[in-house]
C-alpha positions, -999 to +999 in steps of 0.1 A: +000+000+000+013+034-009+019+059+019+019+089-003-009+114-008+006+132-038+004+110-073+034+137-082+056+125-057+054+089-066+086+073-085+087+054-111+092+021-093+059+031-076+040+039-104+048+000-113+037-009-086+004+008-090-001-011-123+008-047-102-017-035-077-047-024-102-047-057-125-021-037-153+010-056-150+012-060-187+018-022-186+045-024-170+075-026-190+062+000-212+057+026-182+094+018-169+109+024-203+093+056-209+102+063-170+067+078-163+068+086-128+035+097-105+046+140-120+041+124-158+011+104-148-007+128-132-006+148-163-010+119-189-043+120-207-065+090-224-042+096-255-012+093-242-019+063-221-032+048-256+003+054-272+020+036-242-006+005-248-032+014-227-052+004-258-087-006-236-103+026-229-114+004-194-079+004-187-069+040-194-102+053-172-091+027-145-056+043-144-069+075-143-092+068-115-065+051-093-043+083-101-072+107-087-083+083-060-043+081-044-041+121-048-071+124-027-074+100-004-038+089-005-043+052-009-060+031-035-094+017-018-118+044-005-150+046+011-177+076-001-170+090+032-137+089+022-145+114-006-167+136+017-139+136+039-111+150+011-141+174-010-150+191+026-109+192+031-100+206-004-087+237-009-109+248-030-147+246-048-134+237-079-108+210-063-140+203-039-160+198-066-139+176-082-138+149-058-173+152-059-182+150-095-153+118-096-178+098-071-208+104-095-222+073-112-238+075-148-271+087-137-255+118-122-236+126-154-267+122-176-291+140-152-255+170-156-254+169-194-289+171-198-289+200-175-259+219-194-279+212-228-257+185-240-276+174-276-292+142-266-277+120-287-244+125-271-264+121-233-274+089-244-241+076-260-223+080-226-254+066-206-255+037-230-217+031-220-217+040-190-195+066-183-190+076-145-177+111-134-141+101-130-145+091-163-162+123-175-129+147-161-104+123-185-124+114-212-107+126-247-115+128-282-104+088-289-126+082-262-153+100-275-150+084-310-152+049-296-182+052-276-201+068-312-198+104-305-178+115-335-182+154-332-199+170-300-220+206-313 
């Protein structure tokens, strides 16, 4: 178990690690060789993890997830009052609302587009595969693509 709150903090070797904890082994090798450390993961996005074979977008949001859920709770399994805990601690709304918006499950982001006049079709592409909140803050354009939403207007 990792005793560091900070994903930038985390080395290389730990980063590793994560993957052997989360189920990404296969990852690995690819992540030592390109020495991505917790600083480069925390600003690695869907596309990037793609070129370094994170080819599943499963596996890329997974990553993404464990990255957000060590940086706020500064370990890998959390509770939702675990995430109460860190949004009523952040620093700020936005960081607040973060943590928040990361717990949401599919409903919650459907029940948000909907409410920020998202064009149906796209509300129902994400529902269909459903995309959670942590997903929502790292989702990129290949993402976007391979769930059917070619061009967002």
């Amino acid at each position: 178990a990792l005793a560091r709150c900070d994903v930038r903090a985390l080395s290389v070797r730990d980063v590793c690690d994560v993957l052997l904890e989360v189920g990404l082994a296969a990852h690995e090798k690819a992540f030592s060789a390109h020495s991505i450390d917790g600083h480069t993961l925390s600003r690695m996005d869907g596309c990037q993890m793609r070129v370094l074979g994170l080819a599943a977008p499963a596996d890329r949001q997974k990553l993404h997830r464990v990255a957000c859920v060590i940086g706020t709770c500064g370990r890998l399994q959390v509770t939702l009052a675990d995430l109460e805990r860190a949004a009523a601690a952040a620093a700020s709304a936005e960081a607040r609302d973060a943590v928040l918006l990361a717990a949401w499950p599919p409903t919650n982001v459907a029940v948000w587009l909907e409410a920020n006049r998202v064009p149906p079709r796209v509300c129902a592409a994400l529902l269909a595969a459903k995309v959670t909140g942590e997903q929502l803050l790292h989702i990129c354009d290949l993402d976007l693509e391979q769930i059917g939403v070619a061009e967002v207007r």
